[in-house]
C-alpha positions in Angstrom: 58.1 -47.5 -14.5 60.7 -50.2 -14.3 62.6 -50.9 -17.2 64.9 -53.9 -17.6 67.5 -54.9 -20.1 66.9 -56.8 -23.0 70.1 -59.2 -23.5 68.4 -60.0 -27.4 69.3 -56.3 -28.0 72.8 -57.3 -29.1 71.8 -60.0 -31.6 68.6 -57.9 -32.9 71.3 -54.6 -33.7 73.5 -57.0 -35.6 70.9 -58.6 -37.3 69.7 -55.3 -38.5 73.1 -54.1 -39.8 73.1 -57.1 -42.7 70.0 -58.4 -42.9 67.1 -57.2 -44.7 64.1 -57.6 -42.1 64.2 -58.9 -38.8 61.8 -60.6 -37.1 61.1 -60.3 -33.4 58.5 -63.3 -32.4 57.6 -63.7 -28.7 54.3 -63.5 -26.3 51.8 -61.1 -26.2 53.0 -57.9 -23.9 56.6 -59.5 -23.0 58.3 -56.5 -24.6 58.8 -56.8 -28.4 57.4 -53.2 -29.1 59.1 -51.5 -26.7 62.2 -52.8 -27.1 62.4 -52.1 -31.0 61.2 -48.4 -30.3 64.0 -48.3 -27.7 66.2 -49.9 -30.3 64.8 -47.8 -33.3 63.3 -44.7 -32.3 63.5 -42.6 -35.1 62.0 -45.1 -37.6 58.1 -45.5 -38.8 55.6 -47.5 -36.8 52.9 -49.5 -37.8 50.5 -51.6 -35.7 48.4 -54.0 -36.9 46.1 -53.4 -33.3 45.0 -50.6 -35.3 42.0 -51.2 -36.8 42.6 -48.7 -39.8 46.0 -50.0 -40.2 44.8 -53.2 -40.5 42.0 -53.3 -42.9 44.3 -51.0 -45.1 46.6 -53.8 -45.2 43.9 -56.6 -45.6 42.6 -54.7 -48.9 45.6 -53.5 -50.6 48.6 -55.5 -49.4 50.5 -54.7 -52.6 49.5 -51.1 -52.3 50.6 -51.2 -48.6 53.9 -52.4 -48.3 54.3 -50.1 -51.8 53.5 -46.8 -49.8 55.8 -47.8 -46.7 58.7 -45.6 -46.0 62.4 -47.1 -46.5 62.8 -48.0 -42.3 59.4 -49.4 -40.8 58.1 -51.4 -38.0 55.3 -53.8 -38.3 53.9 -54.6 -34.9 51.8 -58.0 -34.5 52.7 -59.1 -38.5 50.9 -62.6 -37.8 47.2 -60.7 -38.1 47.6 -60.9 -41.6 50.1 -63.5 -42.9 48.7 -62.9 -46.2 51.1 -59.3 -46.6 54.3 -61.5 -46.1 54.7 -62.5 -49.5 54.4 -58.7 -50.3 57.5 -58.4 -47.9 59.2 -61.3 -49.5 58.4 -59.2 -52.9 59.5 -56.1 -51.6 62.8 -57.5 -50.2 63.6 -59.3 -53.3 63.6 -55.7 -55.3 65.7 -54.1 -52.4 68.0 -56.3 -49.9 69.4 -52.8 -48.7 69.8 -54.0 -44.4 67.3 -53.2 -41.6 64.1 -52.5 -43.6 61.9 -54.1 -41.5 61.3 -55.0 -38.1 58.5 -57.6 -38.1 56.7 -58.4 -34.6 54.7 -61.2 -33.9 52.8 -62.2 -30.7 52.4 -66.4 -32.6 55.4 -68.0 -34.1 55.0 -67.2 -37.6 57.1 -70.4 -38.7 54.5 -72.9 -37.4 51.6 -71.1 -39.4 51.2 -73.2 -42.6 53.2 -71.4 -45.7 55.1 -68.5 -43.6 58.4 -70.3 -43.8 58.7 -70.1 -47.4 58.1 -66.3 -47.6 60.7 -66.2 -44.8 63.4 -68.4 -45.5 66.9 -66.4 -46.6 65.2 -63.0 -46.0 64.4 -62.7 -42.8 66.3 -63.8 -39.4 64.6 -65.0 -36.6 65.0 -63.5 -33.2 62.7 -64.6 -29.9 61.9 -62.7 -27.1 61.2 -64.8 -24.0 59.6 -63.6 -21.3 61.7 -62.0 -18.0 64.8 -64.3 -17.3 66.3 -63.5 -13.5 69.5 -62.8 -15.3 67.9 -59.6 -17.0 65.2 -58.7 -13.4 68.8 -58.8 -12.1 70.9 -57.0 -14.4 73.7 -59.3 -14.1 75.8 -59.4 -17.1 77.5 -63.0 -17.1 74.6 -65.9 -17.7 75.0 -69.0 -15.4 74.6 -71.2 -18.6 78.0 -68.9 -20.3 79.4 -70.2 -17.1 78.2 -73.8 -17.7 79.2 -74.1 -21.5 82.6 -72.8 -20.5 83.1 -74.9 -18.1 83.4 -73.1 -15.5 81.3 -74.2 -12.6 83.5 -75.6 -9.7 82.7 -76.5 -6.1 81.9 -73.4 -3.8 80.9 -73.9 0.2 79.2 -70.9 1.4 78.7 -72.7 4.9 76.1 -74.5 6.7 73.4 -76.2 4.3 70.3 -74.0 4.5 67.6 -73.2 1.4 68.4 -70.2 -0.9 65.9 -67.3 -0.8 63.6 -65.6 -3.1 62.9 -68.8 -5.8 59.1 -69.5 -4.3 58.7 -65.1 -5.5 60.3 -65.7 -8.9 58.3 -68.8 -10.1 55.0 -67.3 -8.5 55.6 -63.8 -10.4 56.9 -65.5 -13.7 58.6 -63.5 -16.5 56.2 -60.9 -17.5 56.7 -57.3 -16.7 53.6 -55.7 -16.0 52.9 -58.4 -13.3 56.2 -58.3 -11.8 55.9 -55.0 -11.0 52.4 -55.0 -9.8 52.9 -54.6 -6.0 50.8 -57.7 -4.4 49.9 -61.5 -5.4 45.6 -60.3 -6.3 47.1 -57.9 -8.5 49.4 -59.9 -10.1 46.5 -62.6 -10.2 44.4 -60.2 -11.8 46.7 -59.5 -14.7 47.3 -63.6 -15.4 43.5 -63.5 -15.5 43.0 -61.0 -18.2 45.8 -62.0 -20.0 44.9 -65.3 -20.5 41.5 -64.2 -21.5 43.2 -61.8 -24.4 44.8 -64.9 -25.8 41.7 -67.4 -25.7 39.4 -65.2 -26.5 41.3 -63.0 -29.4 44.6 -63.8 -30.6 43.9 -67.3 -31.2 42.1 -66.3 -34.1 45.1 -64.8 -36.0 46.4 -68.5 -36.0 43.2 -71.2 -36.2 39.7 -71.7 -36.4 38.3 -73.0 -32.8 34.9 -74.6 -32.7 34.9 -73.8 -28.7 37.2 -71.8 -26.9 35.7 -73.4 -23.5 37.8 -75.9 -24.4 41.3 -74.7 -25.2 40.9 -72.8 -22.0 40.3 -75.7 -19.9 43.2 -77.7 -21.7 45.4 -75.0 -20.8 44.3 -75.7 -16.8 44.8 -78.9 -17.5 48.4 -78.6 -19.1 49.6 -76.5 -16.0 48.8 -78.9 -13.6 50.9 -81.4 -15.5 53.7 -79.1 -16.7 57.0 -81.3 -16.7 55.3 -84.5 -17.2 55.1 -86.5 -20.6 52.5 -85.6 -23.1 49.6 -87.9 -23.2 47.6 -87.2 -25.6 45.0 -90.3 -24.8 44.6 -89.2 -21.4 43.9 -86.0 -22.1 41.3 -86.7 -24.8 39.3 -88.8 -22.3 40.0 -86.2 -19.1 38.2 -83.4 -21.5 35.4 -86.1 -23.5 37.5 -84.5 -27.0 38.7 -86.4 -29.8 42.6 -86.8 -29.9 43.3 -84.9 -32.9 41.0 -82.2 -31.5 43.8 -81.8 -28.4 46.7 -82.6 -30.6 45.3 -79.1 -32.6 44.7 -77.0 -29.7 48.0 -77.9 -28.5 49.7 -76.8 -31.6 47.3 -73.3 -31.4 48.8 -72.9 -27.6 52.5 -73.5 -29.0 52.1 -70.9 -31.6 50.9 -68.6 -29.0 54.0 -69.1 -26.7 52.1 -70.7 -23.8 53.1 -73.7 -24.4 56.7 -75.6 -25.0 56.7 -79.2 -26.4 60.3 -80.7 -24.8 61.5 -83.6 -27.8 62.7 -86.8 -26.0 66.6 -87.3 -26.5 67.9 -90.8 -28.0 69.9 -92.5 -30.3 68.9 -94.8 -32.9 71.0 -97.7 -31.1 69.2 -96.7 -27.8 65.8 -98.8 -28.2 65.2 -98.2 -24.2 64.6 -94.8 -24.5 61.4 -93.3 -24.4 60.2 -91.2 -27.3 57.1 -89.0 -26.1 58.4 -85.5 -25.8 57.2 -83.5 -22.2 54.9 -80.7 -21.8 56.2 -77.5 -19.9 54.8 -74.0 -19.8 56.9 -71.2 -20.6 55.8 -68.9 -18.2 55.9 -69.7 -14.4 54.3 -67.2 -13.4 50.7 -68.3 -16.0 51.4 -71.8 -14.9 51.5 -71.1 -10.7 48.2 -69.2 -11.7 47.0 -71.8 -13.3 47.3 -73.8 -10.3 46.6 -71.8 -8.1 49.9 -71.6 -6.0 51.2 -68.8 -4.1 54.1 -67.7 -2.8 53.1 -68.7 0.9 52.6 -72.4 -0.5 56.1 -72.7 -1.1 56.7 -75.0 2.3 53.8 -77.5 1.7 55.3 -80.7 0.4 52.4 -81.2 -1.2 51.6 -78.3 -3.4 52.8 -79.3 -6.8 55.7 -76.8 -7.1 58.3 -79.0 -8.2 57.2 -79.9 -11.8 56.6 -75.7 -12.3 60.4 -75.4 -10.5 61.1 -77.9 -13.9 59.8 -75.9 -16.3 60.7 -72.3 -14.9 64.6 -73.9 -14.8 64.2 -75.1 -18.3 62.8 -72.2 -19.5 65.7 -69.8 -17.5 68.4 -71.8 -19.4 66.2 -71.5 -23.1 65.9 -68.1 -22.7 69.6 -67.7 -21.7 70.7 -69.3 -24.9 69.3 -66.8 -26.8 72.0 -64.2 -26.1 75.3 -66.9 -25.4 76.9 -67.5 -28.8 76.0 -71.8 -29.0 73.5 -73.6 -31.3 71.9 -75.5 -28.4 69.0 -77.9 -29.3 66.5 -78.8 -26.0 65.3 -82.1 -25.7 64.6 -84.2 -22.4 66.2 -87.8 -21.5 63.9 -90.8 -20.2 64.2 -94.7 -20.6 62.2 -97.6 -19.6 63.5 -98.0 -16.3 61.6 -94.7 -15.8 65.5 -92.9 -15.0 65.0 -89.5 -16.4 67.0 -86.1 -16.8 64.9 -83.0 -17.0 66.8 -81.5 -19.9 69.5 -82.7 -22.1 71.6 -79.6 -24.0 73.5 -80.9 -27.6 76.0 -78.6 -29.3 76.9 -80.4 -32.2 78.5 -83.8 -30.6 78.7 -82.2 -26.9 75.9 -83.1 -24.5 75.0 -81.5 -21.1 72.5 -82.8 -18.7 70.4 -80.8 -16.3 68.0 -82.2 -13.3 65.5 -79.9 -11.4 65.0 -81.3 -7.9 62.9 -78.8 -5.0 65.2 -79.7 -2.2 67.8 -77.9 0.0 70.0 -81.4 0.4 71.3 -83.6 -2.6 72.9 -86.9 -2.2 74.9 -88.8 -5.2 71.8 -91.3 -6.1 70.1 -87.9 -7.1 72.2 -87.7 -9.7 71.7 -91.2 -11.0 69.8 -89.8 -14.3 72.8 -87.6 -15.4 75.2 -90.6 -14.8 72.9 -92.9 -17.6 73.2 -90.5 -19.6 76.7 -89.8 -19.0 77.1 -93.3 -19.9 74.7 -93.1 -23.3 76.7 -89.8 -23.9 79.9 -91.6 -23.8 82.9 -89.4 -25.0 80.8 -86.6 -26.0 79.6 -86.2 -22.3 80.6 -82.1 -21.3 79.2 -82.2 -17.8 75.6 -82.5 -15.8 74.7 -79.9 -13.4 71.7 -80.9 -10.2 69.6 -77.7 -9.9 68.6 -77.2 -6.1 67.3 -74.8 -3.9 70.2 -75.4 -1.5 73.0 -72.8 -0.8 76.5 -74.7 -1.7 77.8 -75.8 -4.7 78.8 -79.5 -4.4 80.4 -82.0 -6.5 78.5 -84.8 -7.5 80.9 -88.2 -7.7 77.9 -90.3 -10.2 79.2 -89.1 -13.6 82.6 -86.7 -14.5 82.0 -83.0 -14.1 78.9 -82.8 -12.6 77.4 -80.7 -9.5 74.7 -79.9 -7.5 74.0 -76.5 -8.1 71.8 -73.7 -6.1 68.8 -72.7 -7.8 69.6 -69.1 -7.7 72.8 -69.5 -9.6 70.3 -69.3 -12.3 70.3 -65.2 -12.3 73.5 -65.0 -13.6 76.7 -63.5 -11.9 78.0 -59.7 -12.1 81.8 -61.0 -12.3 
């Protein structure tokens, strides 16, 4: 079997060496497991898939965390949120490092309560799905390179489209599909999976009158991946109340199928619009979803560029969680319907990043990145065009910015 590296590792060992428990939240079967037994091999293991594990916990929780040895792992911690202010307990009588590893397959701090039994105990780590920097091994993220600076013009010769981005949006960021060997397979797997998550997991986190529905919001999400959230329109596409589709979205965030991009402004910018984008995390799901294969890459009309957004967005996320920054994610649009994909803050510095499925850029492409250059003012650090085209080109509409190949996403080996 095909293992790949982890870049989290890092951050998760350090974690461990001052910090009394660590947890490790990310989607179901993207690797949390395996990379803390890689990690921590000689420690206990505990999974809350097991059924006797679990209803031991569910009766006694006192009793359980009381009869756990010093070092333990305890795998898919959101089916009983109720034993984390036993862990808060427990931590409070001993802050002695690396206690516990926590795993959790639904953001624990969006369930209702969990962040107080949390907060000052526990740090945070999330494990993304796949990024091509890790499928690739390469060491050196492109967004290191960006923060740093140090993207310049580079002419590799006549202007022709960049291979292998159609393969990884289709096969997305999870491992057991990548390395299935065909598209049915890979299908197959998406299938199932999503199934597991409708049909199971979402009752760790909330009650759901009908799970018909959440699945069929979840088709319905895909297909409009990278475009604002309209809560309205989907309410009257699926005959469901609003608040009913404001709560399932909120079940498929927890889950980690779904990211909610905030809308960027200032409080003097009054043009700018508020409503934050959808995206899926997970290309991959979301070309499922909607039914794209690899083969339908060419046709202008299949609907790959708003998935091309999000599995951009979502390479760039996930890279953050390894380069030492405090990025905060949010997307730029104003009235005049001029837009950037996604804006990147650092304190005061700003960065701007548009996704476009083309193999030829010209400078009014980059006409969102210079209004928000402008909005930016002095805090502007530089915009960078995303394309499936082969050169690196300098873009004249605001200062250092480029159109960039699509590929540069997998990171660099120098």
């Amino acid at each position: 079997m095909q293992h790949f590296p982890r870049y989290v590792a890092t951050q998760l060992t350090e974690a461990l060496a001052d910090t009394p428990a660590v947890c490790l939240l990310g989607p179901r079967q993207v690797g949390k497991t395996t990379l803390a037994r890689k990690l921590e091999p000689n420690r206990s293991y505990i999974s809350f898939d097991d059924t006797t594990m679990l209803n031991a916990a569910q009766t006694d929780p006192t009793g359980f965390i009381q009869g756990l040895p010093d070092y333990v792992t305890l795998d898919e911690v959101q089916r009983i949120p109720g034993l984390l202010p036993e862990i808060k307990a427990s931590i409070d009588n001993n802050r002695k490092p690396g206690r516990f590893i926590l795993t959790g397959s639904a953001n624990l701090l969006l369930l209702p309560g969990v962040q107080e039994s949390l907060a000052g105990r526990v740090e945070i780590i999330y494990l993304h799905p796949l990024s091509e920097q890790e499928k690739q091994a390469r060491p050196v993220s492109f967004l290191e390179l960006l923060l740093a600076n140090k993207i310049k013009p580079a002419i590799e010769g006549q202007q022709r489209e960049v291979e292998g981005i159609a393969k990884s949006v289709t096969e997305g960021g999870y491992p057991e599909p990548i390395m299935r060997d065909n598209e049915r397979a890979a299908s197959r797997w998406f299938k199932g999976y999503l199934n597991t998550i409708i049909r199971r997991d979402v009752k760790n986190v909330a009650n759901v009158r009908d799970e018909d529905e959440l699945l069929r919001l979840v088709k319905i999400l895909a297909l409009r991946s990278g475009n604002l959230l309209n809560l309205n329109s989907l309410a009257n596409e699926l005959q469901l109340r609003r608040e009913t589709i404001d709560k399932y979205i909120r079940i498929l965030e927890r889950l980690f199928l779904l990211r909610r991009l905030p809308a960027w402004h200032k409080n003097s910018a009054k043009r700018l619009v508020k409503a934050p984008k959808i995206h899926l995390v997970d290309s991959g799901i979301a070309s499922f979803l909607c039914n794209l294969k690899m083969g339908d890459w060419t046709n202008p009309k299949s609907g790959f560029g708003p998935i091309l957004e999000s599995y951009a967005i979502q390479q760039l996320i996930c890279q953050s969680g390894w380069v030492d920054s405090e990025l905060n994610f949010a997307h730029y649009r104003d009235k005049d319907q001029v837009e950037v994909d996604l804006v990147m803050e650092d304190g005061k510095h700003i960065w701007g990043v548009e996704v476009k499925k083309a193999t030829s850029v010209q400078n009014e492409d980059g006409a969102g990145l210079s209004r928000l250059a402008d909005h930016a003012g002095k805090h502007w650090q530089g915009g960078i065009l995303l394309y499936t085209g082969n050169n690196c080109l300098a873009l004249k509409t605001a200062p250092n910015t480029f159109a960039v190949p699509m590929n540069w996403l997998g990171g660099t080996t120098m």
